[in-house]
N, C-alpha and C positions, 0 to 999 in steps of 0.2 A: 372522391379520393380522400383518404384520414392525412392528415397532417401530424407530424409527430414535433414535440417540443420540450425541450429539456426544462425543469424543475427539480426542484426540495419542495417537498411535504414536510410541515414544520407544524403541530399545535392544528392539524388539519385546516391548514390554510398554504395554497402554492405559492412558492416564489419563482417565478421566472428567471432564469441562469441567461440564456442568451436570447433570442427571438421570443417580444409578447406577441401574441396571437390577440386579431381583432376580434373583439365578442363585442356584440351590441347588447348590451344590459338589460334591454328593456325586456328582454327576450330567453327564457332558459336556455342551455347547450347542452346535448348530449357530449358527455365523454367517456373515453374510455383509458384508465389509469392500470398502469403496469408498475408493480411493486418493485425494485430490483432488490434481490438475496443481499448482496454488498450494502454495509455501510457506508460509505464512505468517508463521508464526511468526521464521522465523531471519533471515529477508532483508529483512523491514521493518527491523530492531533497526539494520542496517549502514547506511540508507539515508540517515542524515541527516549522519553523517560526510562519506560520498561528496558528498553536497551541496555540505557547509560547504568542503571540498575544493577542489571546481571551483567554487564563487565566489571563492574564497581564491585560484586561478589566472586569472581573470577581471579581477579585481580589480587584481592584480599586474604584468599584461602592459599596463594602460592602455588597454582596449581600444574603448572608449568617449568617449577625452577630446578625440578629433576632432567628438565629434558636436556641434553647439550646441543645446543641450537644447530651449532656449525656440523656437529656429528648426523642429524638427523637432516640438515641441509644436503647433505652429502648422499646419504640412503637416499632421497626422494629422488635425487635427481640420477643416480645410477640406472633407476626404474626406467628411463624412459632418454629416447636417443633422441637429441640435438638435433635443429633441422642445419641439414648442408652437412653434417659430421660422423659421418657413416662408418 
């Protein structure tokens, strides 16, 4: 039966995330590695810069200060009927 165990491939060396798996050294192991498409790790960390980023250029071009808030509050919710309010 394969056992499967969570890892980071790093520098082609594993680190173990939760359960190490017993290997006896003296001895090779066959294994078998499945690459996953996601990064995880590195490209979440960048993500929230990129954010702060492009609200910080959003924010700065004014790009909203045509709209009348309370007028366009009003449109959206005409759209669509109140629950209980028929």
């Amino acid at each position: 039966m394969l056992k499967t165990f969570k890892a980071i491939l790093k520098n082609n060396t594993l680190q173990w995330l939760n359960e190490t798996p017993e290997i006896n050294s003296e001895y090779p192991v066959n294994v078998y590695i499945t690459l996953l498409e996601e990064n995880i790790i590195g490209e979440n960390r960048s993500n929230g810069q990129k954010m702060a980023n492009a609200l910080k250029k959003i924010a700065n071009n004014n790009t909203f200060t045509a709209v009348d808030t309370q007028q366009w509050q009003q449109q959206n919710r005409c759209d669509r009927s109140l629950p209980d309010r028929d």
